[in-house]
N, CA, C and O of each residue as an XYZ file, in Angstrom:
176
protein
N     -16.659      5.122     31.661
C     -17.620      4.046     31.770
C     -19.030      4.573     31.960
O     -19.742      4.595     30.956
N     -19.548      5.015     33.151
C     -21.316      5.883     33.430
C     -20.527      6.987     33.007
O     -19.775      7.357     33.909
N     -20.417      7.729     31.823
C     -20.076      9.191     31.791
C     -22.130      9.449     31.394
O     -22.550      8.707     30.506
N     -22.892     10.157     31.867
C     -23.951     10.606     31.501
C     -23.364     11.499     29.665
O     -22.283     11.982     29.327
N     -24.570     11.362     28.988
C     -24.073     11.797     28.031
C     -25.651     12.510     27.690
O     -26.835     12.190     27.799
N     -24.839     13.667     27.216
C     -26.070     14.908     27.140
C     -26.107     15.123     25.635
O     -25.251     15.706     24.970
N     -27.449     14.455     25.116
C     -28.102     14.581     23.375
C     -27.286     15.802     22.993
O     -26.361     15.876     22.185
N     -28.083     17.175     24.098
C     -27.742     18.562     23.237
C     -26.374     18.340     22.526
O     -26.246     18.345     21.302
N     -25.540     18.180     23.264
C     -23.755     17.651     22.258
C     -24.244     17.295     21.062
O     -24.197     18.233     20.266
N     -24.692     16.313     20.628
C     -24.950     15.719     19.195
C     -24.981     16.309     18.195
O     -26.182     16.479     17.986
N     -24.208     16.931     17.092
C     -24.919     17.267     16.299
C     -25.407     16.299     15.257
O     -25.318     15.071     15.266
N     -25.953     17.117     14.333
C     -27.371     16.188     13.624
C     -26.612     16.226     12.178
O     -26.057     17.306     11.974
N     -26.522     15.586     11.484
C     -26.375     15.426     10.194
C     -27.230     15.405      8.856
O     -28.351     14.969      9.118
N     -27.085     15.737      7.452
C     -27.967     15.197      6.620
C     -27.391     14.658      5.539
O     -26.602     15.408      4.963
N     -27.552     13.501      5.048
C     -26.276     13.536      4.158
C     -26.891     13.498      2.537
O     -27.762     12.753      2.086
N     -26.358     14.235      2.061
C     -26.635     14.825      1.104
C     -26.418     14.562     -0.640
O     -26.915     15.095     -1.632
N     -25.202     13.225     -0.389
C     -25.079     12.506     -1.919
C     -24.301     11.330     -1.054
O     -23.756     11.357      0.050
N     -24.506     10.190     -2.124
C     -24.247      8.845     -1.790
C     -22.576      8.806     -2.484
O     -22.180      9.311     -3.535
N     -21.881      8.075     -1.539
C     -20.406      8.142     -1.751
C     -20.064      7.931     -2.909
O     -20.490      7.145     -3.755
N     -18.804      9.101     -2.920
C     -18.724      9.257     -4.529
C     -17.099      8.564     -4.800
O     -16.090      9.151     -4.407
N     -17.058      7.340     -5.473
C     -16.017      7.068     -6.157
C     -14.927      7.431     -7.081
O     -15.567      8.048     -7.931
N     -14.290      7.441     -7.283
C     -13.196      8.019     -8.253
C     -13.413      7.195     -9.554
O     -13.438      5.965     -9.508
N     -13.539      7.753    -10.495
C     -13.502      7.203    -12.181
C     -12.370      6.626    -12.659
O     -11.287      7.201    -12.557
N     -12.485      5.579    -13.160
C     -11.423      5.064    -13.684
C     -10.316      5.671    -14.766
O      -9.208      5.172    -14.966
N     -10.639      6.392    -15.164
C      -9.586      7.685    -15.441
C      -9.302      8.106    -14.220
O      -8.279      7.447    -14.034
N      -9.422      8.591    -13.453
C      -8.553      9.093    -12.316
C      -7.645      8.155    -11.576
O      -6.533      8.505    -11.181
N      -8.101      7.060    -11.414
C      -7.672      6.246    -11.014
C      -6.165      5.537    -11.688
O      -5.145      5.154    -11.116
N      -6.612      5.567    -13.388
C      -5.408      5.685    -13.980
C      -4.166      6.315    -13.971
O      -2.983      6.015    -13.815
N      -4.868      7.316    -14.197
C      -3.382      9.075    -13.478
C      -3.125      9.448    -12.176
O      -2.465     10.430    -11.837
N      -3.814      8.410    -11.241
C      -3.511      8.921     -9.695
C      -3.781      7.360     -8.971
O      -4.980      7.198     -8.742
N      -3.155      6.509     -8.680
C      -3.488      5.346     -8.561
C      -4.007      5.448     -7.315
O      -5.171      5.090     -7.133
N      -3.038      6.075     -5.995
C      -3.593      6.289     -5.065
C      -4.925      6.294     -4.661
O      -5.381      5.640     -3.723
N      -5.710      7.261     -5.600
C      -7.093      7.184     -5.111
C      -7.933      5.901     -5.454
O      -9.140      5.884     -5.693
N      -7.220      5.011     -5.437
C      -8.271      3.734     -5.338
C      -9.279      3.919     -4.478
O     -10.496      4.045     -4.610
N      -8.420      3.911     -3.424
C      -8.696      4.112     -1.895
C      -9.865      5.435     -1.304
O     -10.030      5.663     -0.105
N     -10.243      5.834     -1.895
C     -10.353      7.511     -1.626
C     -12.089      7.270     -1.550
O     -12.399      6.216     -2.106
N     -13.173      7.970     -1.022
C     -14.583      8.004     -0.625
C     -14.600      9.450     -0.662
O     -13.529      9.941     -0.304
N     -15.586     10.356     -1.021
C     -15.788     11.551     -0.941
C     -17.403     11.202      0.038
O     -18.093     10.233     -0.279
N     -17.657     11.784      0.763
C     -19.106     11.857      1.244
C     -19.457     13.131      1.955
O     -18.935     13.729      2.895
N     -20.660     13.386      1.094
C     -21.030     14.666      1.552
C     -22.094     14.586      2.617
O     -22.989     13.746      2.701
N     -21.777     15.879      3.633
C     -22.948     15.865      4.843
C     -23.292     17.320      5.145
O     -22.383     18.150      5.148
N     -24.419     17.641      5.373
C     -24.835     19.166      5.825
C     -25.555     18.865      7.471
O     -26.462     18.191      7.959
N     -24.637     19.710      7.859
C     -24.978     20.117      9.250
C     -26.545     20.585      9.697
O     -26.785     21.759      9.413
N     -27.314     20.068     10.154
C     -28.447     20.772     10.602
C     -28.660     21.665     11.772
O     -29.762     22.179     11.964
């Protein structure tokens, strides 16, 4: 509940491409990845 919470912990993110969907060809041969989000992030 009050846990003090110390910034330094945080790390920082940058994100680096906007979520990438699966192509409908893939989607064809792998149905599963309907579902699927790739998102990229670089650590600062």
């Amino acid at each position: 509940k009050d846990i003090p919470i110390n910034n330094e912990e945080f790390k920082e993110f940058e994100c680096i491409a906007k979520k990438v969907r699966p192509s409908a060809k893939e989607i064809e041969l792998n149905n599963r990845s309907r579902s699927a989000i790739m998102r990229v992030f670089k650590k600062l």
